[in-house]
N, C-alpha and C positions, 0 to 999 in steps of 0.2 A: 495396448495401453501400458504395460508392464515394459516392454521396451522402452516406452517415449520416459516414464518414469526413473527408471533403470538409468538410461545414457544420457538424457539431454537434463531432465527436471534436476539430478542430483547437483549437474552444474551451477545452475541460477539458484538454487535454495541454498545453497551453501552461502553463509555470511551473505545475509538480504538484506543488510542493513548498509554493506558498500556496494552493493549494485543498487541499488536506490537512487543511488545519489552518483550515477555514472553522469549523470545530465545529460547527453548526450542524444538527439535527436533520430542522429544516423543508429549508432550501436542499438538503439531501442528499435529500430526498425529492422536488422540483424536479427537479434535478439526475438525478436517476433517472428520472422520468417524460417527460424532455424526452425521454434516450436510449432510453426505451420507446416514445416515439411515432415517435422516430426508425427504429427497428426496423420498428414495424408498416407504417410508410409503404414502406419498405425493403422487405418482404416481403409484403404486401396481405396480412395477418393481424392479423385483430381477433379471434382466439377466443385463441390462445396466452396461456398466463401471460408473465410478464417474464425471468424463468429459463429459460422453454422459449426464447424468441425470443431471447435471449444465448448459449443455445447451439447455438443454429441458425445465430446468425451466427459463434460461436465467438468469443465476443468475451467479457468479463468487465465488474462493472458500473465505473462513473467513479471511486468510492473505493477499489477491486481495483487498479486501473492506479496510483492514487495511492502505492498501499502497495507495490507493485512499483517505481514508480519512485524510494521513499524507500530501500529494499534496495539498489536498485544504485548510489546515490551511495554508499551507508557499503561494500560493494565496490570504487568509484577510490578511497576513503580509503586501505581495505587493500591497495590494486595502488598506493599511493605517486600519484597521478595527480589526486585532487581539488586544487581551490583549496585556497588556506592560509585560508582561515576556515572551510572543511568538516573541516579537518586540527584545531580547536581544540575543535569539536562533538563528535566523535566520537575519543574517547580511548581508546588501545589499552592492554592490559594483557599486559606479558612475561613469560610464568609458566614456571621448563624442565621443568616435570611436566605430565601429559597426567592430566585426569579426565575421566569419562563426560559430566556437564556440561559443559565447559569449553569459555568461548567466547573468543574472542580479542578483545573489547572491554569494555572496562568497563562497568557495571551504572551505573545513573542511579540514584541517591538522591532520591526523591519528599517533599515537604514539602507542596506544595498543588497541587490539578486545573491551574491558570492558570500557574503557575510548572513546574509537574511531569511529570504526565500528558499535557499536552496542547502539550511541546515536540516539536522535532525528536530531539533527543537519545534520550529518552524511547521516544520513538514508534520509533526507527529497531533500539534494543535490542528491543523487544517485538515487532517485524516479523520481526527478523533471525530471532530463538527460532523464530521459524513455519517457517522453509525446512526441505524435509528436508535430512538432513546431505550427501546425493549433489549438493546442489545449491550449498551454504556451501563443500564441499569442491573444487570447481571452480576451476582459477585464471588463464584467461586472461578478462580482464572480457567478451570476443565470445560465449564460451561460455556465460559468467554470464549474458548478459542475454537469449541467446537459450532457456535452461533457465528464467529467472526469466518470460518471455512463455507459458508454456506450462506454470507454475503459477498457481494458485488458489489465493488466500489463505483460507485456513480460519482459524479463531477468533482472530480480532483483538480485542483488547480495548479499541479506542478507545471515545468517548462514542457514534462513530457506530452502530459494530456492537454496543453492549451493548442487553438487553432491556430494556426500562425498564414497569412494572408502576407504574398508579398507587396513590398513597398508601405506598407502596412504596421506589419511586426505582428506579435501575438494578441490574441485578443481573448 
């Protein structure tokens, strides 16, 4: 595991905020296979699935960590602590009523995939929605990130995690 760490991890943690947004279908399956082979080497396991041997090592796959690491920048936003061009990204919203929805950042207005879906902005509201709320409600950012490591992003809606069915398209 100190190996897989060592040579491959240091690659994709480096600036996770532009492999994010590789978009890219194929690289993401790359991208996946390098860290399964990495695995298997790691653990002299060639029969496991890729799911079994990520959580043998307990570890999440490369796009999991990306979507993790785009939550906790829009967290120093909200702890007053990011850069001022993360502070321009991520627009907050002061409401003094409390609903069952209500999030403390403003919602992105989508116009097209390139422009829309597939900014930071975008991406970091439809991440945040996934946290459970035990975890959004947290407020020192050490706690955050060390609750945000030991979640698993379930239904992300980027291009990477959608189904895509041919003749079809994504769904």
């Amino acid at each position: 595991s100190l190996l897989m760490r060592g040579c491959i991890d240091t690659i994709f943690n480096c600036y996770p905020l532009v492999w994010a947004f590789h978009g890219s279908r194929k690289l993401n399956a790359r991208i996946n296979r390098i860290q399964e082979r990495g695995l298997r080497i790691v653990y002299k396991d060639n029969e496991s699935t890729f799911d079994e041997l990520l959580a043998k090592d307990g570890s999440v796959t490369v796009h999991q960590r990306h979507l993790r690491a785009i939550v906790i920048e829009k967290k120093k936003k909200k702890n007053g602590i990011s850069p001022d061009f993360m502070k321009t990204i991520f627009s907050s919203r002061n409401i003094p009523y409390t609903f069952r929805s209500n999030t403390e950042f403003s919602a992105c207005s989508v116009r097209t995939v390139c422009h829309g879906t597939e900014t930071l902005k975008f991406m970091a509201s439809s991440t945040w929605k996934l946290l459970p709320s035990h975890i959004t409600s947290i407020k020192t950012l050490s706690s955050f990130k060390h609750s945000v490591k030991q979640w698993t992003p379930q239904g992300c809606t980027c291009r990477l995690c959608k189904t895509y069915i041919a003749n079809v398209g994504f769904i």
